[in-house]
C-alpha positions in Angstrom: -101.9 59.7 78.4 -104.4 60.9 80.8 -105.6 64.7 81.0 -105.1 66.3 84.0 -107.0 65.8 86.9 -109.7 68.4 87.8 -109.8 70.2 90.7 -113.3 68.3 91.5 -111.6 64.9 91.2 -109.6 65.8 93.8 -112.1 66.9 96.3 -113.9 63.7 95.6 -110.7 61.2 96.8 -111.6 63.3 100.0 -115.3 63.4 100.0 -116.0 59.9 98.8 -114.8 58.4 102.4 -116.8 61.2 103.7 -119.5 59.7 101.7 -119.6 56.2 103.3 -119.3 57.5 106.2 -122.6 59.2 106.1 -124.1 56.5 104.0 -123.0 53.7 106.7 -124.3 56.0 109.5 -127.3 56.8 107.9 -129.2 54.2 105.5 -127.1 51.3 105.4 -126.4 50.4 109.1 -129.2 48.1 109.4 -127.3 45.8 106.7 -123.4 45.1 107.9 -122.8 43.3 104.7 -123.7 46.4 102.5 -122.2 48.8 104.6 -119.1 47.1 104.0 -119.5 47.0 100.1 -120.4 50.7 100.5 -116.7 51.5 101.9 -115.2 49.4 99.9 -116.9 51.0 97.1 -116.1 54.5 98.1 -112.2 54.3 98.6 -111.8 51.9 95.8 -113.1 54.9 94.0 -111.1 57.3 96.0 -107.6 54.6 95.1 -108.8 55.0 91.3 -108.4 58.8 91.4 -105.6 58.9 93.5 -103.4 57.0 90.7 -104.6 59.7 88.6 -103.6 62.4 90.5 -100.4 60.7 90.9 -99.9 60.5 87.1 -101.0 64.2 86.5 -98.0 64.9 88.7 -95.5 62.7 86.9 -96.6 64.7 83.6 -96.5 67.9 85.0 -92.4 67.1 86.2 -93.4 67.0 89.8 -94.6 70.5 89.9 -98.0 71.1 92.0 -101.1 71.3 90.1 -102.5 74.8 89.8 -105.8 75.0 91.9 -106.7 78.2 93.1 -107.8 78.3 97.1 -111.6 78.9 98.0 -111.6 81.8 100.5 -113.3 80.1 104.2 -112.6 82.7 106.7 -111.5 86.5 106.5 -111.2 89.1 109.4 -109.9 92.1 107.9 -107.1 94.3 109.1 -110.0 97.2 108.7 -111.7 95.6 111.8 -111.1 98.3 115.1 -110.3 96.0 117.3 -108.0 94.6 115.4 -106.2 98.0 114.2 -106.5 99.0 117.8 -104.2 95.4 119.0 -101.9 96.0 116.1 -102.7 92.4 115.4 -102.5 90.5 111.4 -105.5 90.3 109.6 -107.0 87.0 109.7 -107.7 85.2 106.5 -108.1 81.7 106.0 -108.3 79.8 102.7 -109.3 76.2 102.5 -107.0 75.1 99.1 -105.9 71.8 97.7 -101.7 71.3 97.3 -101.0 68.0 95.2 -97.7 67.8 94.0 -95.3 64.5 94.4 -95.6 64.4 98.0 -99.6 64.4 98.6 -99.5 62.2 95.5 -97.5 59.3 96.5 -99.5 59.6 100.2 -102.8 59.7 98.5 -101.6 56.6 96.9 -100.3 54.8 100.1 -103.2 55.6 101.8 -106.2 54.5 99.9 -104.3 51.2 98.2 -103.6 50.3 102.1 -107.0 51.1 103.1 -108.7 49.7 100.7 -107.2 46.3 101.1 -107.6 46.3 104.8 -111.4 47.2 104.5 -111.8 43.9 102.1 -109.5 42.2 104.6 -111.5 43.2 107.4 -114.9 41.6 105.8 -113.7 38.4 107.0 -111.6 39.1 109.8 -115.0 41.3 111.2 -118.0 39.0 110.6 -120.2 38.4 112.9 -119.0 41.6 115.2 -122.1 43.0 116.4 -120.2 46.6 115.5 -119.3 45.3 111.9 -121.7 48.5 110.2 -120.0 51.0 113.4 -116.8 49.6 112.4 -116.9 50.5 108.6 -118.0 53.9 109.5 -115.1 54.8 111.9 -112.6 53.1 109.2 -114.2 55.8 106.8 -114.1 58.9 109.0 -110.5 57.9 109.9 -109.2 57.5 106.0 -111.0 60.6 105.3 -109.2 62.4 107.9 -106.0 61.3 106.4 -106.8 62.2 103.0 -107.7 65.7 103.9 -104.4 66.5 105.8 -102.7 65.1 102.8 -104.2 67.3 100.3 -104.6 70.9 102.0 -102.4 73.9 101.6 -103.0 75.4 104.7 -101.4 74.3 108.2 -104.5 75.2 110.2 -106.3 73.1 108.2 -103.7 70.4 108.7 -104.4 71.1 112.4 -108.2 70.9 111.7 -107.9 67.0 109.9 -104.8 65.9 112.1 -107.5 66.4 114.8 -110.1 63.9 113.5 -107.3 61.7 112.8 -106.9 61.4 116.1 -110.4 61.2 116.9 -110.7 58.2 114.7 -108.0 56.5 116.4 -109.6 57.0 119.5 -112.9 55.3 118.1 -111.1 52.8 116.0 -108.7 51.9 118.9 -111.3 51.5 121.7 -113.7 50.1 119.3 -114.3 46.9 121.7 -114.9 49.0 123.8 -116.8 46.7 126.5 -112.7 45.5 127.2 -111.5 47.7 129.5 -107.9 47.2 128.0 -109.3 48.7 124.8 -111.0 51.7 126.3 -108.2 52.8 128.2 -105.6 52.5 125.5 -107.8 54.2 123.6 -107.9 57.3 126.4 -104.0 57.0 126.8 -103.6 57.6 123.0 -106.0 60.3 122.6 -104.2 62.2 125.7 -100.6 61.5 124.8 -100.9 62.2 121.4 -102.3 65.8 122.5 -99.7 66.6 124.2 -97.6 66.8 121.0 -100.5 68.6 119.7 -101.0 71.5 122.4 -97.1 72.1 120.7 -98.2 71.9 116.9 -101.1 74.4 117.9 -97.9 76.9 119.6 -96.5 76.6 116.5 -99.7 77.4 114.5 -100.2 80.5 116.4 -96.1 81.8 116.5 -96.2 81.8 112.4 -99.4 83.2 111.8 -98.5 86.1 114.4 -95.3 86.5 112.0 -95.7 85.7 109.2 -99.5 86.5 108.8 -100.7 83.4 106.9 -101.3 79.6 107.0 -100.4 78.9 103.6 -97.7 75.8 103.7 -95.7 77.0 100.2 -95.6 80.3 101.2 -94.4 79.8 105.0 -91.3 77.5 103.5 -90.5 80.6 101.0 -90.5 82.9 104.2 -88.6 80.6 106.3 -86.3 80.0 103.3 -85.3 83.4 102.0 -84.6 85.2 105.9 -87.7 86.7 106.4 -88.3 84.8 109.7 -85.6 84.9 112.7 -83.7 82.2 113.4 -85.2 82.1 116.5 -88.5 81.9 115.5 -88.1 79.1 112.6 -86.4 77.0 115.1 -89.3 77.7 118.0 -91.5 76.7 115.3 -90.0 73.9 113.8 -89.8 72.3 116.8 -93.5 72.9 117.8 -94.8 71.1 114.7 -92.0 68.2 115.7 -93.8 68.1 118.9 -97.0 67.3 117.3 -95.1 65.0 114.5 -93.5 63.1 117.9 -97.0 62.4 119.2 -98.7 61.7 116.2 -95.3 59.2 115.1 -94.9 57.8 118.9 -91.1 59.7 118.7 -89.6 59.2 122.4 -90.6 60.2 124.8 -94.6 60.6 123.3 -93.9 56.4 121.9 -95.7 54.9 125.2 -100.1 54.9 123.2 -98.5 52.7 120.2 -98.1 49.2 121.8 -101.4 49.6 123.8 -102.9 50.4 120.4 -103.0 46.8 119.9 -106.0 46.1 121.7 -108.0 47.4 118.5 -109.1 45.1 115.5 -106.0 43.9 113.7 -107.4 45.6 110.7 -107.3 48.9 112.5 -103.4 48.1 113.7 -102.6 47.3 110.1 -103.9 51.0 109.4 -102.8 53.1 111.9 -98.6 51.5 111.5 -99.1 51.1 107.6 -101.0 54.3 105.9 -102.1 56.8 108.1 -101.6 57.9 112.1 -98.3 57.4 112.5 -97.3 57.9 108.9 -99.1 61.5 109.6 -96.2 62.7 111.6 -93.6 61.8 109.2 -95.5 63.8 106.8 -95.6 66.8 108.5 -92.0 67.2 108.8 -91.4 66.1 105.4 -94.2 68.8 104.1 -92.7 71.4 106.7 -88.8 70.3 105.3 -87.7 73.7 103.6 -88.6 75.1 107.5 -86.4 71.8 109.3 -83.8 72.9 106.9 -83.8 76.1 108.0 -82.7 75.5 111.8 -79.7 73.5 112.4 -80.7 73.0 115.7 -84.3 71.5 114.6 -82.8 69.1 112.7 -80.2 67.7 114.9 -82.8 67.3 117.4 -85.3 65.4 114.7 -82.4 63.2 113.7 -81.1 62.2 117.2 -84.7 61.5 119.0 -85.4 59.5 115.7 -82.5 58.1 116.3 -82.7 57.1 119.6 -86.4 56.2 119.4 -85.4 53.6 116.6 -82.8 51.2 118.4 -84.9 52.1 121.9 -87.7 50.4 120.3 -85.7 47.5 118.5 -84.7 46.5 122.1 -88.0 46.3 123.2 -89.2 44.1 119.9 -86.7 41.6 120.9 -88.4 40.6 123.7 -92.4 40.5 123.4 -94.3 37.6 123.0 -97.1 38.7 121.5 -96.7 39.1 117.8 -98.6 42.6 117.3 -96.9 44.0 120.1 -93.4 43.0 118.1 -94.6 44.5 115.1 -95.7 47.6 116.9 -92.4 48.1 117.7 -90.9 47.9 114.7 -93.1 50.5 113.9 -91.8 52.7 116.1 -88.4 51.8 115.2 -89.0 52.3 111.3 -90.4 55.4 112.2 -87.8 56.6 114.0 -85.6 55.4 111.2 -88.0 58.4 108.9 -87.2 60.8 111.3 -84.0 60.1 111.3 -83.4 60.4 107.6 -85.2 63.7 107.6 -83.3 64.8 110.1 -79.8 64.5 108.3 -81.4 65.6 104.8 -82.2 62.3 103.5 -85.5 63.8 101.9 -85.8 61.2 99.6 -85.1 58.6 101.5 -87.2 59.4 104.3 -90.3 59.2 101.6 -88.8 56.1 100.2 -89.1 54.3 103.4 -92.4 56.0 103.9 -93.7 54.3 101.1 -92.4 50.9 100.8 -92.6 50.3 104.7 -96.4 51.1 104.3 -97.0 48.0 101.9 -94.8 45.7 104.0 -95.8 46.8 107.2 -99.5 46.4 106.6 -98.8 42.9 105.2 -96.8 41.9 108.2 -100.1 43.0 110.6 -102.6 41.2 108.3 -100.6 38.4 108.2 -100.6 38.6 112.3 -104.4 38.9 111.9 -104.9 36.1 109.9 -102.8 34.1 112.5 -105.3 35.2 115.4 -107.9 33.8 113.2 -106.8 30.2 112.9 -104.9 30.2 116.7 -107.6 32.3 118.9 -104.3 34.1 120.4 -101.6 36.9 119.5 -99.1 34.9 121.7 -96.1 33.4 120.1 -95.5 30.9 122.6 -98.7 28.8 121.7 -98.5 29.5 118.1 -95.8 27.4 116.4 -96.0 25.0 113.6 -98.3 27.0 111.5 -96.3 26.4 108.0 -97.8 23.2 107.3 -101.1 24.7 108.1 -101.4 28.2 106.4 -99.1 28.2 103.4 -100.6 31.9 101.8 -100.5 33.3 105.0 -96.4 31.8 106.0 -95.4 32.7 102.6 -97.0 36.2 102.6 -95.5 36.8 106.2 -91.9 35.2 105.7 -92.2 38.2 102.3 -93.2 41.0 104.7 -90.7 40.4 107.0 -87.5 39.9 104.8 -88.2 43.3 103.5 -88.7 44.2 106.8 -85.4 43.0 107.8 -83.8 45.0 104.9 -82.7 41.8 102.5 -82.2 42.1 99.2 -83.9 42.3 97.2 -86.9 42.9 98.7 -88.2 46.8 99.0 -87.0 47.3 102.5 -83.8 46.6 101.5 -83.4 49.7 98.8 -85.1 52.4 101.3 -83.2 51.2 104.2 -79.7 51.4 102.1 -80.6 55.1 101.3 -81.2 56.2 105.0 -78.0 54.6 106.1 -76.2 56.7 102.9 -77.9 59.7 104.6 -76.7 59.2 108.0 -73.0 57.8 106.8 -72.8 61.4 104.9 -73.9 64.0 107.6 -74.2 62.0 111.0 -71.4 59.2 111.4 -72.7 58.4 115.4 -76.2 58.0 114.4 -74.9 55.6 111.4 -73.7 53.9 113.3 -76.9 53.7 115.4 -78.4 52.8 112.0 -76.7 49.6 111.8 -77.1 48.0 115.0 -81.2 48.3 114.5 -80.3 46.1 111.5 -79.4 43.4 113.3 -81.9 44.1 116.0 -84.7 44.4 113.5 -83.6 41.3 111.4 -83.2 39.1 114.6 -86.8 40.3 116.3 -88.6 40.1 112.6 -87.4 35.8 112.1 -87.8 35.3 116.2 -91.4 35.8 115.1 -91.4 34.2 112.1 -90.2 31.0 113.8 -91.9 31.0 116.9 -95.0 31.4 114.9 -94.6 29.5 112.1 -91.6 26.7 113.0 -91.8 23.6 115.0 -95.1 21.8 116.3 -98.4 23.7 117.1 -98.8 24.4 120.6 -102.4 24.6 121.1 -103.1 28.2 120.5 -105.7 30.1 123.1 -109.2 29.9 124.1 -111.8 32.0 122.3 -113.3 35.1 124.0 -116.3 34.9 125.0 -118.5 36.5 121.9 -115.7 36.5 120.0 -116.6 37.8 116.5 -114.1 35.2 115.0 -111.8 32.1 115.5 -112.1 28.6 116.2 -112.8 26.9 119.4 -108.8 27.1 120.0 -108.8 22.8 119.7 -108.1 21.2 116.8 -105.9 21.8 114.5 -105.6 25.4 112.4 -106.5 26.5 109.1 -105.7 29.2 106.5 -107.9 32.1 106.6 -110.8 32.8 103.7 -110.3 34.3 100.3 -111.3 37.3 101.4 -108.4 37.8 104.0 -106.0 35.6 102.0 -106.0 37.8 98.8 -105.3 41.2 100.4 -102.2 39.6 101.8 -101.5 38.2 98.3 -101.7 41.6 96.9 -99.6 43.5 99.8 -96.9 40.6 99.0 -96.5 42.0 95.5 -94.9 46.0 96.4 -93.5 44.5 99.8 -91.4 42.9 97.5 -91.1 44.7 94.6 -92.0 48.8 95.4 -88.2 49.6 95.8 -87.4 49.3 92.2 -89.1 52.7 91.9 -86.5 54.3 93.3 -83.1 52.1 92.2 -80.0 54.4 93.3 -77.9 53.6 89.8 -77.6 57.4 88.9 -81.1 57.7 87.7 -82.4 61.1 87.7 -86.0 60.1 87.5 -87.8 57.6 90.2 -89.1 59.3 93.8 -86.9 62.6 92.6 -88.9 63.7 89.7 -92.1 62.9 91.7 -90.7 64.7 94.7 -89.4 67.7 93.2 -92.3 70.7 92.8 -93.1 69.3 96.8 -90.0 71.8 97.9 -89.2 75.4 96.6 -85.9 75.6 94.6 -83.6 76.5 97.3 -84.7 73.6 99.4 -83.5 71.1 95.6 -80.3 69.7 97.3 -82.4 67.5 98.9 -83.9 65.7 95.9 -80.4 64.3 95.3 -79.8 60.9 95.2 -77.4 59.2 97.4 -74.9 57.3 95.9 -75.3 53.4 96.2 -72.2 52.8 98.3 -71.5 48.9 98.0 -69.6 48.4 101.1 -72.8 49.8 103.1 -75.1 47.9 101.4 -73.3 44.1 102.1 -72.9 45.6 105.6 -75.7 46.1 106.4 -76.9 43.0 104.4 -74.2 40.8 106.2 -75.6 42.4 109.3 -79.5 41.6 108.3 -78.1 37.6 107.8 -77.0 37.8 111.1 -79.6 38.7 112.5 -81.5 36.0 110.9 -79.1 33.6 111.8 -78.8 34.4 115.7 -82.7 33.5 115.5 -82.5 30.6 113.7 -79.7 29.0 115.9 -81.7 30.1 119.2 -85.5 29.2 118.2 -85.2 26.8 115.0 -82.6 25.3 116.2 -81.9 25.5 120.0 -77.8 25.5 119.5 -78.6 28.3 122.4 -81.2 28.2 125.2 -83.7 31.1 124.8 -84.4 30.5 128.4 -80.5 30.5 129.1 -80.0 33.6 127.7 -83.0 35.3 129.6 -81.2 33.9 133.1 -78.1 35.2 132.0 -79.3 38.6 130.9 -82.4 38.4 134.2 -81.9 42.1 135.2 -81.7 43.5 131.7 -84.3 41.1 130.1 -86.7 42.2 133.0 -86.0 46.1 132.2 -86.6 45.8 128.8 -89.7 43.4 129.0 -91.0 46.1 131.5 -90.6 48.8 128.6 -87.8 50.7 130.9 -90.7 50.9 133.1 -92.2 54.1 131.1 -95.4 53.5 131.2 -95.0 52.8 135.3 -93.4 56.0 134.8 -95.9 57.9 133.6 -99.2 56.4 134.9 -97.7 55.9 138.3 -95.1 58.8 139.1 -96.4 61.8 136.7 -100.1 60.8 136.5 -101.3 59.7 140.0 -98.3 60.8 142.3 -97.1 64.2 140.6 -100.4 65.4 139.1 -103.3 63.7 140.8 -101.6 63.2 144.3 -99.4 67.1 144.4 -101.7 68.8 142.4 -104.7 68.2 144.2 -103.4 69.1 147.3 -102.3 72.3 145.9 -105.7 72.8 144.6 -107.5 71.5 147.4 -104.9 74.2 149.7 -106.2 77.0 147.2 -109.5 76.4 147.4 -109.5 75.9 151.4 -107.4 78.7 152.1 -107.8 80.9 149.3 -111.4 80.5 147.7 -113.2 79.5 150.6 -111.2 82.2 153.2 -112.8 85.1 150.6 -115.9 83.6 150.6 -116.6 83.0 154.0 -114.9 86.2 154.7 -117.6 88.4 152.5 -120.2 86.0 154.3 -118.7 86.9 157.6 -118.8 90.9 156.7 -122.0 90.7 155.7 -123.0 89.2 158.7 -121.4 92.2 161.1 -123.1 94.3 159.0 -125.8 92.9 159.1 -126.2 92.7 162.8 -124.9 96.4 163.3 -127.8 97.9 160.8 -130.7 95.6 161.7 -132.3 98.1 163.9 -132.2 100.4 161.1 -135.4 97.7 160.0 -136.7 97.4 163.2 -140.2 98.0 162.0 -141.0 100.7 164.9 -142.6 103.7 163.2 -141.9 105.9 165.8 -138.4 105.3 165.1 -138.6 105.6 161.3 -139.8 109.2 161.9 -137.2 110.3 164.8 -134.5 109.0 161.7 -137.0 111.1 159.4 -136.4 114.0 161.3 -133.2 113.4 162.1 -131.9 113.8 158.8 -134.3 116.6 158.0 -132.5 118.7 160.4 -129.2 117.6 159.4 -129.6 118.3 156.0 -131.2 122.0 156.2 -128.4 122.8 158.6 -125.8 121.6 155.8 -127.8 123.7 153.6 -127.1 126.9 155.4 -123.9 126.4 156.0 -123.5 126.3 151.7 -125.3 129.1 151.6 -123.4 131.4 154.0 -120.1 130.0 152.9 -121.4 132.1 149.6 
């Protein structure tokens, strides 16, 4: 049995990223190869201690480790001004909260970053960027780490910031593509819309409740000592930030355009970190959620909704990481979801075992563009015969992904829909259909891509880092992208047995249960494996399969038949419901740029510029009445002289007789 892990270990899973970071920006750029070894290195390291924080939870019965917070920032209430405003003292402690929830994300996060840094060795050679590349990937696990393991929400705030700062770099790394560079921007700006909300929400707790600290803001929220109008207002400001961070509807629109990144990066974002950012903030803020009836109804019904919105819109791309991106926003959803109707558990369950698949399913994708020199299904096809690891790996990832048993997806999925059958029957119901949907869009891939003859593939970009010439036939990828998918194959299969519903009281609840306070405990329950929802939804799963075999293995239906028959529809969801036209075209140019410029350019003409050029115009009267006062005529200088002489000692005897 290991000892406990020191508080300095734990800094270190932090700092170590931090570490390359510098290192990669600082000595080792020169050499890509080494600054690659050097990340490697440093989050291999930072995995390493992760497990052992993770295991130093499991002995302490889920409870937090006791590390006492370093004091950062403290304005006393003894301060004047701040006695005089009646405002809370300010005092801000920078502190480290592991307990089963921080745990299992440190765990996610570095296992799933450290395989897609060796991953990327291969898939990234040549890049011009490769040392630029390994230094973003280091700032943006770092980021992640350190809103996992903080106690404070402003520092969550603080790190959730640089996470989005490292998507922005990591996202619009190529960023010579204008495709990249603006999906880059529109991530960065939707995503702060949520935050603008999380920072609200920052702001209404501190002003009362006077403190940041996480555990003590749940007790508070808890035990009555915060309204139920304020909880709520503030529950649903960090949901704002959650949505954007999460892609929730309506904030989903940056996650598809995300794509135009490395795969590597993709695999990160929808495995690990970003997106699996948001889910953690709710779960960490839970005991608040749980608080407001109204904040969870609305968590569960916009995760909801965004989950089978999504799955539509999976059904019918053609390029593979735009598919998977979508079932990233549908899983998601499916997280919020389960938090939403108290399925604690099982929101964390799918957390984690979506993470493994989910990164497998992009790297997989990845190792695809390698051989094919194209994300586009439609000149894939065939590759089976051609890359076995990478099939293999890929058919894994996506019957977990699908929910089939007995693969891990299968065992998460089953709880959520438990959850939702309990408290919300509708969204349940909701629950099921994305089972087909996701089973039917996850094997349309898998066949398109990997069934039937080879189609050609595409054309190489020009200084394309990687890739073949796009003629010829393909090939599997390297060793050093093949065994990260090997690996990832292994939990996408096999992670849900941690958490096997048979009336066990240990698995993901022991972990979980010091993350809540004790009145928050019913969550840690385990919902009970219902049978007859777990071969429906499998049934359903099959299904799903099956409609995609019979359309695009094969062809007892017409693809193209079915798109003529379904024109108008097929068009509105290929168009994404025409959001993004929505918002770049309606809100963006017509509502903001077009309206609110000629509402500024109205103040500043009739407003700004009427005040200043009617001071200019005053002065200029002036002006021309008092110029002879300057004439420069000393005779009339001493007549004024005079002049005021006189009128001054006759003012002077008029005081003095008034006396």
């Amino acid at each position: 049995m290991l000892p406990e892990i020191p508080e300095a270990a734990v800094w270190a899973i932090f700092l170590l990223p931090v570490a390359s970071l510098l290192a990669t920006a600082f000595v080792t750029r020169p050499y890509p190869k080494l600054s690659g070894y050097v990340t490697i290195a440093a989050i291999g390291a930072a995995f390493a201690l992760s497990l052992w924080a993770l295991d130093s939870v499991i002995d302490n019965d889920g409870h937090a480790l006791g590390f006492a917070p370093h004091e950062w920032l403290k304005v006393s209430s003894e301060n004047l001004y701040i006695q005089q405003v009646g405002g809370p003292s300010l005092h801000v402690d920078v502190g480290l909260r592991i307990d089963g929830l921080s745990a299992i994300m440190l765990v996610v996060v570095t296992s799933v970053s450290l395989l897609v840094q060796i991953y990327s060795q291969g898939y990234m050679e040549g890049d011009t960027g490769y040392s630029r590349y390994f230094m973003w990937m280091s700032l943006f696990t770092a980021a992640m780490l350190g809103l996992v393991i903080v106690d404070s929400i402003l520092m969550v705030y603080v790190f959730w910031e640089l996470v989005g700062l490292g998507s922005y770099l990591l996202i619009g790394f190529w960023f010579h593509k204008k495709s990249a560079g603006d999906a880059a921007k529109k991530a960065f700006l939707t995503t702060r819309l949520g935050d603008v909300g999380f920072a609200i929400g920052i702001l209404l707790i501190f002003t009362k409740a006077d403190t940041f600290n996480i555990p003590l803001i749940q007790e508070l929220a808890q035990n009555g000592a915060l309204s139920d109008t304020v909880i709520t207002l503030f529950a649903l400001c960090v949901f704002a930030g959650a949505a954007g961070k999460s892609a929730q509807f309506p904030l989903h629109v940056w996650l598809p355009d995300a794509m135009e990144g490395p795969t590597p990066v993709s695999a990160l974002i929808h495995a690990a970190t970003m997106v699996a950012a948001g889910v953690y903030l709710v779960a960490r803020m839970f005991p608040v959620f749980q608080a407001s009836d109204d904040a969870m109804t609305t968590v569960a019904y916009v995760g909801g909704f965004t989950a089978i919105f999504a799955a539509s819109m999976g059904i019918v791309m053609t390029d593979i990481k735009r598919v998977l991106a979508y079932s990233t926003l549908s899983q998601l959803g499916y997280m919020m979801l389960a938090l939403g109707v108290g399925g604690y558990i099982a929101a964390i369950f799918h957390l984690f075992t979506h993470a493994f698949f989910k990164a497998l399913l992009f790297l997989g994708s990845g190792s695809v563009n390698h051989a094919t020199n194209t994300f586009d299904m439609r000149k894939m096809g065939g590759l089976r015969k051609y890359m076995p690891i990478t099939y293999a790996t890929f058919l894994v990832g996506s019957l977990s992904l699908a929910g089939i048993f007995p693969f891990a997806g299968f065992w998460s999925k089953d709880e959520i829909l438990g959850a939702a059958w309990t408290d919300e029957k509708p969204l349940f119901f909701i629950a099921m259909a994305v089972v087909f949907m996701t089973a039917f869009y996850s094997f349309r891939a898998v066949f398109l891509t990997f069934e039937g003859e080879y189609k050609g593939g595409g054309e190489p970009e020009h200084g394309a880092a990687h890739g073949e010439s796009g003629h010829g036939k393909p090939h599997e990828s390297g060793w050093v992208m093949a065994v990260p998918l090997l690996i990832l194959a292994v939990p996408a299969f096999a992670a849900g047995f941690v958490n096997l519903p048979f009336g066990s009281a240990d698995g993901l609840a022991h972990i979980l249960e010091g993350a809540l306070p004790e009145s928050s405990a019913e969550a840690l329950h385990h919902e009970e494996f219902n049978y007859a929802i777990a071969i429906s939804s499998l049934v359903l799963g099959v299904a799903g399969i099956g409609l995609a075999y019979a359309i695009y293995c094969a062809k007892a239906v017409s693809a193209e038949s079915l798109q003529k028959i379904w024109g108008p529809v097929h068009t509105l969801v290929a168009r994404k419901y025409y959001m993004d036209e929505l918002y770049e075209n309606v809100i963006v140019r017509d509502l903001l740029y077009r309206n609110a410029c000629r509402i500024l350019q109205w103040v500043d003409t009739n407003i700004i510029d009427f005040a200043v050029n009617g001071s200019g115009q005053v002065s200029r009267w002036a002006g021309d009445r008092l110029r002879w006062v300057q004439s420069g005529s000393v005779q009339a200088y001493g007549t004024v002289g005079v002049a005021g002489l006189i009128v001054a000692s006759f003012l002077m005897l008029i005081l003095i007789e008034g006396r």
